[in-house]
C-alpha positions in Angstrom: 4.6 -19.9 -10.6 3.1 -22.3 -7.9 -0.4 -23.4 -7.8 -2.7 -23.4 -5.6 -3.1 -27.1 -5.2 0.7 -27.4 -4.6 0.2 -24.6 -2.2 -2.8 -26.3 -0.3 -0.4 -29.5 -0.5 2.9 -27.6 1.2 0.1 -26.2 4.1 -1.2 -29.9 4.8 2.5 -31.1 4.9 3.4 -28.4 7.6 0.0 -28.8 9.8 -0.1 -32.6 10.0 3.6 -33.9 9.6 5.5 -30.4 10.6 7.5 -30.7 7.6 10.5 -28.2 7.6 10.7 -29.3 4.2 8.0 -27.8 3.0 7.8 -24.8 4.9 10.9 -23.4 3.3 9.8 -24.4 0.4 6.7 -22.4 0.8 8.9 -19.6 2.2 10.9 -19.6 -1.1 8.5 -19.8 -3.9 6.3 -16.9 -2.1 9.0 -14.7 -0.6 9.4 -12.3 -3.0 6.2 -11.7 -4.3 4.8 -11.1 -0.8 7.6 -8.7 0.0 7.2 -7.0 -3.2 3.6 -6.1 -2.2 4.2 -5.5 1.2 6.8 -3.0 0.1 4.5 -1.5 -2.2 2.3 -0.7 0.5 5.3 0.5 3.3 8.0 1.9 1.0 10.1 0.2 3.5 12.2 -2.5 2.7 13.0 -3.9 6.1 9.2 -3.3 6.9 8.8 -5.4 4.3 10.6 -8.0 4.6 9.4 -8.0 8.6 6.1 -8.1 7.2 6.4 -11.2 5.1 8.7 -12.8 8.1 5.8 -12.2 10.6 3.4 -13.4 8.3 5.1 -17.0 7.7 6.5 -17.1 11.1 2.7 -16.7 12.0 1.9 -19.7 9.4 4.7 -22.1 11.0 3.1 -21.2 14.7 -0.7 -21.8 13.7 0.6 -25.0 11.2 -1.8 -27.5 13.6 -5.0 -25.2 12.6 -4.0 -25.0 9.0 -6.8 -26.2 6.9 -7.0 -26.7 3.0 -7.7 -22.5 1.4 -9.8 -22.2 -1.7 -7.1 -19.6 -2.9 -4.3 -20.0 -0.6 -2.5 -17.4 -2.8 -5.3 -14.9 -2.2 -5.1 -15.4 1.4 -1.3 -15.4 1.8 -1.6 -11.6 -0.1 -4.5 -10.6 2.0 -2.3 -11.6 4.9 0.6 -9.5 3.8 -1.8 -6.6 3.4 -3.2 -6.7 7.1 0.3 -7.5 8.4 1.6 -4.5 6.6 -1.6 -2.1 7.4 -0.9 -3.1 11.1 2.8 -2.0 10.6 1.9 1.1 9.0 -0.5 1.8 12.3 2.4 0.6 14.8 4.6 3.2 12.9 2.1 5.7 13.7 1.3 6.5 9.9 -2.0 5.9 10.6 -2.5 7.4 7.0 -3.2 4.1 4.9 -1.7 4.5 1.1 -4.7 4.7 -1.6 -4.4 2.2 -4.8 -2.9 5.2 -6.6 0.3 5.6 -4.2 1.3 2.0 -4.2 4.5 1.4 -6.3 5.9 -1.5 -8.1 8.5 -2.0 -10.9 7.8 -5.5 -13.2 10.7 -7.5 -13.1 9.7 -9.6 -16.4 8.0 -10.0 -19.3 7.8 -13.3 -19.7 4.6 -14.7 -18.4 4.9 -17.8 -19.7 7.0 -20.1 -21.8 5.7 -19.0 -25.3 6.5 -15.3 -24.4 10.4 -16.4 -24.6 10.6 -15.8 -28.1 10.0 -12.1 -27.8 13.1 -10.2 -29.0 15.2 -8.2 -26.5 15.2 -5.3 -27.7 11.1 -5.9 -27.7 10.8 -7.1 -24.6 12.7 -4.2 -23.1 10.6 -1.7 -24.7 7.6 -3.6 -23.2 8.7 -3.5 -19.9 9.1 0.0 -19.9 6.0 0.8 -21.2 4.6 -1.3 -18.3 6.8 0.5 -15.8 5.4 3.7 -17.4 1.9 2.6 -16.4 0.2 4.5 -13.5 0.7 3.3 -10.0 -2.6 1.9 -9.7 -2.7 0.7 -13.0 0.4 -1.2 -12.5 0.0 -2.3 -9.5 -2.8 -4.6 -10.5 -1.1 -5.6 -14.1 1.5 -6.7 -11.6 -0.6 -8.7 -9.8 -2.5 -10.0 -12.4 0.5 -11.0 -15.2 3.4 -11.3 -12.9 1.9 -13.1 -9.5 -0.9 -14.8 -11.3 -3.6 -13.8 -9.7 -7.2 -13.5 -10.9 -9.3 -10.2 -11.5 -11.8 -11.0 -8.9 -8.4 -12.0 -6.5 -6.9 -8.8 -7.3 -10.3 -7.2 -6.7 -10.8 -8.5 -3.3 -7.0 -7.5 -2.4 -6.9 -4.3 -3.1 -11.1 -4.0 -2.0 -11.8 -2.5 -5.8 -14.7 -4.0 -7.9 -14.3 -6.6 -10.5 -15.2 -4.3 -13.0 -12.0 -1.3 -11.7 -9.4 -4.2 -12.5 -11.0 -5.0 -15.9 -11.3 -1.6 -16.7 -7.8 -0.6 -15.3 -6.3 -3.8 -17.1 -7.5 -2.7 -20.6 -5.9 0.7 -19.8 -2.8 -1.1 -19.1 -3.0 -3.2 -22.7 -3.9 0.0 -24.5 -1.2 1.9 -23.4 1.1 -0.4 -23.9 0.4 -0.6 -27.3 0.1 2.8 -28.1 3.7 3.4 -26.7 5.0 0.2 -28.6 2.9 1.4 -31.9 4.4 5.5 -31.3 8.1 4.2 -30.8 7.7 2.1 -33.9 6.6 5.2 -35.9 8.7 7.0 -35.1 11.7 5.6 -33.4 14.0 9.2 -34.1 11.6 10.9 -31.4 12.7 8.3 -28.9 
């Protein structure tokens, strides 16, 4: 996962030296978790991934007013969210998708190094519990566990109070463990 402070440091490279370099760089280590919540939003893959093109394309044309973010992750996301609520408007599905409708699948478990020693046959039954979450529930254990963002971030995104992602994050942790603690009781049912 990139940092912030990288981030900030790839966004000072582009606006004052116009480094190519660290533009794809940028591109590359954000890509796919941008297009993965822009496709969330559109169900569209090339929506998506036009989307997330606009939006850096946009980045590389501004790079002169470019200035150091706070959360540059936060506002990369937030950008992908406009850029894809203006899509869904040009598309004329003027009907914007509530926090419930948004899909995602997790891709991983592994959140960090430690969580490498987790058995596979674990770790597969974890991430199927998470993929059993509900939509909105996922979503924003996604955004929390797999992009690294934090509560009050994903709160912001998505325009849900603080306390809706805490909430909906012990809902996540819980259910998760009940399915873990049911399947180990009683693995014949499964």
């Amino acid at each position: 996962m990139i940092s912030d402070n990288y981030i900030n440091q790839l966004l000072e490279s582009i606006s004052v030296r116009d480094c190519e370099k660290s533009y794809k760089e940028l591109f590359i280590a954000l890509h796919d978790k941008l297009y993965k919540f822009a496709y969330a939003i559109l169900k569209s893959a090339e929506d998506a991934e036009e989307v997330v093109s606009d939006l850096f394309i946009n980045v590389w044309v501004k790079r002169k007013s470019l200035k150091p973010l706070n959360n540059p992750t936060l506002y990369l996301f937030i950008g992908a969210k406009n850029y894809a609520i203006n899509r869904l408007k040009l598309n004329k599905r003027n009907i914007l998708p509530q926090l419930d409708e948004l899909t995602t699948n997790l891709e991983s478990i592994y959140f960090n190094p430690e969580e490498l020693i987790i058995s596979t046959e674990l770790s597969q039954r974890i991430l199927a519990a998470i993929n059993e979450l509900p939509p909105k529930c996922k979503i924003i254990f996604k955004l929390v566990k797999e992009d690294g963002l934090k509560y009050n971030d994903v709160a912001q995104l998505l325009e849900i109070s603080s306390k809706t992602v805490e909430s909906q994050m012990a809902i996540a942790f819980r259910r998760i463990r009940q399915c873990l603690e049911f399947k180990n009781e009683f693995p014949e049912i499964h």
